[in-house]
N, C-alpha and C positions, 0 to 999 in steps of 0.2 A: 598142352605144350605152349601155347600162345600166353599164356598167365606168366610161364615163366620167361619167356622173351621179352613180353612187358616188364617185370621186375628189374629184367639184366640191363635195359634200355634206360629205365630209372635210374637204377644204381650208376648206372653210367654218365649221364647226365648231372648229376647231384655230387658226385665224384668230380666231375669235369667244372661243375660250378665253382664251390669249395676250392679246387687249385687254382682257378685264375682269380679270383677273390684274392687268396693268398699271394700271388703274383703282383699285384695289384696294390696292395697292404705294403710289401715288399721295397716295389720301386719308389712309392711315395715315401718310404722309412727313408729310401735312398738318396730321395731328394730334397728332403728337408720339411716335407710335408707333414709329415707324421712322426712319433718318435715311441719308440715301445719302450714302457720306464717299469719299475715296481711298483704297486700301493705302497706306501707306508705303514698303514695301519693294518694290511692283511696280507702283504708281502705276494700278493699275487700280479699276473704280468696284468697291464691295463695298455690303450692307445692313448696318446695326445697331442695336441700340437705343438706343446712349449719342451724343452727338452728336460725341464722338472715336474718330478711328481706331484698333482693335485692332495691333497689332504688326507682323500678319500674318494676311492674309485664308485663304482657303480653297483659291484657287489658292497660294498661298504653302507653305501646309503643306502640299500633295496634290497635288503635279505630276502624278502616273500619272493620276487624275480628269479633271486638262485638258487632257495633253498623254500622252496615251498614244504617238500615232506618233514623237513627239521622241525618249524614252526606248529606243526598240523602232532608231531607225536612230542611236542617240548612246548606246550603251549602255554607253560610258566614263564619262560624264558621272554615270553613275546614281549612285554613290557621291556624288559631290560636290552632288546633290540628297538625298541623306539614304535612296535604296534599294535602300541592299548589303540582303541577308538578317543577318538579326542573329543575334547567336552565342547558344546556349540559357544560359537562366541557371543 
């Protein structure tokens, strides 16, 4: 029984984190801090500071970061994302 009041306390916590995080995120949008725009190039939400979009977000330049299993079963593709191994300079 104790295993699952540990979880619930977890969940709750991690729960509780993630909202104020997002609270957080929120008021800085509010105040000029932050500004939440689209990528351009992948049309997904990104954060920044300026109230236009950078070029290309984070998903954009660091596919392996969001999309590890893509790469891992499309490993032709990896070139055409930008992750041959590079040749030494």
């Amino acid at each position: 029984m104790t295993v699952y009041e540990d979880l619930t306390i977890a969940v709750i916590v991690v729960v509780a984190a993630v909202t104020i995080g997002a609270i957080y995120v929120g008021v800085l949008g509010l105040l000029g801090g932050y500004y939440i725009v689209r990528c351009p190039s992948c049309q997904h939400w990104t954060l920044t500071v300026t109230d236009r979009p950078r070029g290309s977000c984070t998903r954009c330049r660091h596919p392996v970061l969001m999309h590890q299993l893509r790469v891992i079963h499309h490993p032709r593709q990896a070139s055409v994302l930008g992750l041959t191994e590079q040749s030494p300079r």
